[in-house]
Each structure stands twice: as C-alpha cells, then as structure tokens.
KEZALO-473398 format. One record per atom (N, C-alpha, C, O, CB): residue in one letter; x, y, z. Coordinates in pm, whole numbers, padded with zeros to 5 digits, always signed. Glycine has a CB too. Layout:
<pts>
aXYZ/...
</pts>
This chain:
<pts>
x-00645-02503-00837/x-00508-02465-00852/x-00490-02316-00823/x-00399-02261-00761/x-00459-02498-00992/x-00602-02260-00885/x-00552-02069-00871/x-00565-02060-00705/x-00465-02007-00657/x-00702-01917-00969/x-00665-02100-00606/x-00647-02045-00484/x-00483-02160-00419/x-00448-02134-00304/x-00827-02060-00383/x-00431-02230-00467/x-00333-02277-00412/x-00281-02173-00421/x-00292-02090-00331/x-00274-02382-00449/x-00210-02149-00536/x-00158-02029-00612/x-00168-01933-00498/x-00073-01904-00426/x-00244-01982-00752/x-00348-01863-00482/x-00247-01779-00384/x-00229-01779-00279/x-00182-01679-00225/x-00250-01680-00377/x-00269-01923-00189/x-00227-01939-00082/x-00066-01954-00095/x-00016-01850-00055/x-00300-02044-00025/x-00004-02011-00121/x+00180-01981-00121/x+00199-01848-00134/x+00266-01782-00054/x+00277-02049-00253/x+00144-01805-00230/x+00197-01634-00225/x+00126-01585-00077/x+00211-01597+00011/x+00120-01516-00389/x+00029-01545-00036/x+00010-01501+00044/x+00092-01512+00182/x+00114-01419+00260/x-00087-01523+00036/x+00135-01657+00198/x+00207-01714+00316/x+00337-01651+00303/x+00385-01611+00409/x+00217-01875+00321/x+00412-01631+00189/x+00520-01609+00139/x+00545-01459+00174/x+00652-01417+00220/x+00520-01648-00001/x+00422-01377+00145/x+00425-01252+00186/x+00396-01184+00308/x+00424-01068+00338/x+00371-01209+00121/x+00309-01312+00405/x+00353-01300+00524/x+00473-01333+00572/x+00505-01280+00679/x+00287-01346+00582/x+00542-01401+00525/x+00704-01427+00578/x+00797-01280+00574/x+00851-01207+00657/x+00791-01554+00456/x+00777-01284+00412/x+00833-01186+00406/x+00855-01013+00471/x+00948-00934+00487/x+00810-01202+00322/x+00704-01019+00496/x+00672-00908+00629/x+00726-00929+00760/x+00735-00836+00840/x+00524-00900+00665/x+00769-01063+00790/x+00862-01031+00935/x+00939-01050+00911/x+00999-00981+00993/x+00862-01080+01055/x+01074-01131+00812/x+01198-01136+00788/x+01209-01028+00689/x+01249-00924+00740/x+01244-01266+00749/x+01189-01022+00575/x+01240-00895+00492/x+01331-01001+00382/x+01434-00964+00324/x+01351-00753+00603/x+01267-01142+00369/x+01297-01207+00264/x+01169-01318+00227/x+01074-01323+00306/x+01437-01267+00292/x+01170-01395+00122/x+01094-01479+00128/x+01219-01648+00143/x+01333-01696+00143/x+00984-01447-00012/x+01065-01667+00153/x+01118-01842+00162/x+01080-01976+00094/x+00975-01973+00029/x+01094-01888+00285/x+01134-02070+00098/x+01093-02206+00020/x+00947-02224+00108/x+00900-02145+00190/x+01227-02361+00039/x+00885-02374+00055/x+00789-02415+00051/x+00809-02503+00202/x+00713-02505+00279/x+00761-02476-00087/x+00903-02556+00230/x+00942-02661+00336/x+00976-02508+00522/x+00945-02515+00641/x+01155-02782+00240/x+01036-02421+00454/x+01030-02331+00551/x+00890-02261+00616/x+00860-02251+00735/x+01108-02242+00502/x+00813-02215+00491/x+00694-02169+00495/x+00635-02280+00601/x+00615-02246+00717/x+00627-02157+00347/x+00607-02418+00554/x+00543-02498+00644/x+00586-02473+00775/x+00523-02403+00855/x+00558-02628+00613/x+00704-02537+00801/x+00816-02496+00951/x+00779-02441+01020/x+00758-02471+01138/x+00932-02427+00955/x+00753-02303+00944/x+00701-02144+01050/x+00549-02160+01103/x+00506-02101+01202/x+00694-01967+00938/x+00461-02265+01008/x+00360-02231+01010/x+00214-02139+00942/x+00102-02098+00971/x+00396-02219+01074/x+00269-02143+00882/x+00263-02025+00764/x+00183-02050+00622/x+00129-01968+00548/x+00418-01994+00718/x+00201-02248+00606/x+00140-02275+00461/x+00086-02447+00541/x+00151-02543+00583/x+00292-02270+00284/x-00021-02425+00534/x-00101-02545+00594/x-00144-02642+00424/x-00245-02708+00451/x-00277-02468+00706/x-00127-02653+00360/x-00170-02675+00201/x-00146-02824+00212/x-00047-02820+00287/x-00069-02587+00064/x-00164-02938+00193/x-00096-03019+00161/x+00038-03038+00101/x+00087-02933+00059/x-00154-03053+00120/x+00113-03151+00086/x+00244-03148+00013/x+00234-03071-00122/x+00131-03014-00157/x+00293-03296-00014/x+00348-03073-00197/x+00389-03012-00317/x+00318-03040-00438/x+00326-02983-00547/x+00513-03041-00338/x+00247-03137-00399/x+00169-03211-00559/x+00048-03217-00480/x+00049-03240-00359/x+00230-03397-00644/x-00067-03194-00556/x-00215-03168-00600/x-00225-03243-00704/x-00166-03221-00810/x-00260-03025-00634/x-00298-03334-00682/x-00323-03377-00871/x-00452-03298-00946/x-00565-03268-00906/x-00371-03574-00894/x-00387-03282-01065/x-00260-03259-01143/x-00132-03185-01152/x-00054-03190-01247/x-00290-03236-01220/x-00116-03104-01028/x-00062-03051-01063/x+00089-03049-00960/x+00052-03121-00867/x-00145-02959-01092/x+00207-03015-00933/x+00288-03000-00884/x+00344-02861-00858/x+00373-02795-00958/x+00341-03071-00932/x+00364-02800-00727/x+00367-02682-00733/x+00542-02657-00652/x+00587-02740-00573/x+00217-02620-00660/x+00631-02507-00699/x+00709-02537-00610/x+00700-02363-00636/x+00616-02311-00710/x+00844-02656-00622/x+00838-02268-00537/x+00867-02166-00550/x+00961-02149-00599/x+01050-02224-00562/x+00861-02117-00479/x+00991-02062-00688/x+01111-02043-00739/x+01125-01885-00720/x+01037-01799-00732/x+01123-02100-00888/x+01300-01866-00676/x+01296-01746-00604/x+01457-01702-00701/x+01569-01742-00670/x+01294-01767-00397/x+01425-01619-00811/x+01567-01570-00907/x+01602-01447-00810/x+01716-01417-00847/x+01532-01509-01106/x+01572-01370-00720/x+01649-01272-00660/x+01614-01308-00496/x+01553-01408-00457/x+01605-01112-00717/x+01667-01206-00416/x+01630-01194-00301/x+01524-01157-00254/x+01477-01197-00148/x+01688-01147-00261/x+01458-01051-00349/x+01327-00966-00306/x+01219-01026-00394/x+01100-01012-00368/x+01338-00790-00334/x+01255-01084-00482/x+01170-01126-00613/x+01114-01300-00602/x+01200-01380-00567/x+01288-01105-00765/x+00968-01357-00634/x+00924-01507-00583/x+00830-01545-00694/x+00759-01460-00747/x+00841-01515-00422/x+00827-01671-00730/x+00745-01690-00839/x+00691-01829-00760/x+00770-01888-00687/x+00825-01698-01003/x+00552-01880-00777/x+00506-02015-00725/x+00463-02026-00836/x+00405-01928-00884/x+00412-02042-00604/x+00471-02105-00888/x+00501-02246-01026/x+00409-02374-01003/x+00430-02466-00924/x+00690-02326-01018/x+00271-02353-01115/x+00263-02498-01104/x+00253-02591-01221/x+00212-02541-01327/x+00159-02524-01030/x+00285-02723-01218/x+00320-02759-01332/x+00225-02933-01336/x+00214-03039-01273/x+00505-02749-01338/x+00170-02856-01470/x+00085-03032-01503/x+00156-03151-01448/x+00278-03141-01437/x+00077-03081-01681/x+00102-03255-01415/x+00194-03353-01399/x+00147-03484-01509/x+00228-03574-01534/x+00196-03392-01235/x+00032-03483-01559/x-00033-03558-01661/x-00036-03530-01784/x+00028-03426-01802/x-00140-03571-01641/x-00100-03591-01928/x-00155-03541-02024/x-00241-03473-02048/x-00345-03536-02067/x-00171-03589-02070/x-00251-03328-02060/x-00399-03264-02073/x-00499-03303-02126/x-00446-03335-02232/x-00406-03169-02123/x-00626-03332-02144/x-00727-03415-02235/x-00848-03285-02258/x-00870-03183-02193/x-00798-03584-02141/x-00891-03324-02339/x-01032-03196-02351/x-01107-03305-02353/x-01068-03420-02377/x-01062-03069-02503/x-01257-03256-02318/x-01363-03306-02316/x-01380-03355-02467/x-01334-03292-02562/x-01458-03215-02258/x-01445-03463-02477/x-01456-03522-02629/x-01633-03488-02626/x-01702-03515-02724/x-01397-03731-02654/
</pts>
C-alpha cells in the first residue's frame, strides 16, 4: 500500500509540474502518468481527494475487516 501511496503522489506531481494543477486518478491514467492498476488493491481502495487547487491528498481505505494474527 505505502509504495502505491507514492506512486499517485508522485504521478500527481508530475502532472502538476506541466499544468500547474493536479488531477484525478482517471486523468492521471489518460496522460499516462499512473500505470497502477484500477482503484482497489485488495484490501485496500484508493482515491484522490483534492480540497483546494494547489493542495492533494491520496486516500486509502480498508475495504475488509482488519484481523490480527491469532
């Protein structure tokens, strides 16, 4: 999960170095930019969430019950 993690960011920040914004997950692919498989990894589900223009968060989120080793 952590190198997914920073493969989106990294791609994201190559975008952002030739436009001067970032972008979703479906654009990133488009350009070429995020070779990763789809949005879900099991366990986990990943997306970007972007609260400003300059500002990007990649999010990933369990999709199961966590279990510990017994």
């Amino acid at each position: 999960m952590k190198s997914d993690l920073f493969t989106f960011a990294r791609a994201d920040r190559a975008f952002y170095a030739s436009t001067g914004r970032y972008a979703r997950m479906e654009e990133l692919r488009s350009v070429g930019l995020l070779s990763l498989p789809p949005d879900t990894r099991w366990p986990y589900s990943y997306y970007v969430y972007m609260p400003a223009p300059h500002r990007f968060f990649v999010v990933a989120i369990g999709l199961g019950p966590l279990t510990m080793g017994v």
